[in-house]
N, C-alpha and C positions, 0 to 999 in steps of 0.2 A: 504494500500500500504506500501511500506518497501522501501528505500534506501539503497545503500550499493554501496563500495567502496568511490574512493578518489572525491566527488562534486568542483565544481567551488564556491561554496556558501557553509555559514554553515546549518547544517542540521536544526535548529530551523527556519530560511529563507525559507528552501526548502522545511518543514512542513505548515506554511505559504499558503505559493503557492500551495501546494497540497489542504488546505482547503479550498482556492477560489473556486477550483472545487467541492467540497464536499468530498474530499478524507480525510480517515483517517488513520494517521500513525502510523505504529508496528515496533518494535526493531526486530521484528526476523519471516523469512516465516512461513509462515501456510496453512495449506488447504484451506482457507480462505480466503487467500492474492490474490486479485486480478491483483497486477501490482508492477511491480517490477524496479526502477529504477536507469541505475548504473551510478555510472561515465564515463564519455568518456574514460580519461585515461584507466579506469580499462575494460570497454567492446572489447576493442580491443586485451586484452591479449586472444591469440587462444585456450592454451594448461589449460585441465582441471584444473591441479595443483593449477595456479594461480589465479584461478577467486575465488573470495570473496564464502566463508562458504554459506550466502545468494544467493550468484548466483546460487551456482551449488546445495543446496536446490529447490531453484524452480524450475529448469531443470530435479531433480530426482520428481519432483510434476507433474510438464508436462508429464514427460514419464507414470506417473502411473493414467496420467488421467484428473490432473486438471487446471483449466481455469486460467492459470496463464498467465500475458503477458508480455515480459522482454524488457525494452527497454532503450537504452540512455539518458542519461543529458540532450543533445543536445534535440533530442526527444520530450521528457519534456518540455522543454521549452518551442518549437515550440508549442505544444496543449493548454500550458499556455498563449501565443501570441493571438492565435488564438480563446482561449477562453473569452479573453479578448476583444476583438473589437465586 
């Protein structure tokens, strides 16, 4: 999985938390990357321009095919919540 944009937490935190679930974290998308998770702040910007190098990566991965899943901090968190109890 890959992070990207501005986190409520620092990213060694949110590496962390990713590894409770067994997830492993990369500095930059790949065909590979299974999940993508951004900042709230940052997922709400609409216009392509603005979304993080990483974002719009995985979105040119989706269109060309791959199983990539992009989602919020927020998000994230909740699955982390939830995988916890």
């Amino acid at each position: 999985m890959v992070f990207t944009g501005t986190l409520s937490i620092g990213r060694a935190e949110a590496a962390n938390l990713a590894a409770k679930l067994g997830l492993s974290v990369n500095a930059s998308v790949m065909k590979k990357t299974s999940l993508v998770v951004v900042g709230d702040q940052d997922i709400r910007k609409p216009e392509w321009g603005e979304k993080s190098g990483k974002h719009r990566k995985a979105e040119e991965l989706i269109a060309k095919g791959c199983d990539i899943l992009i989602m919020s901090e927020s998000d994230f968190f909740a699955l982390i919540d939830a995988h916890s109890k």
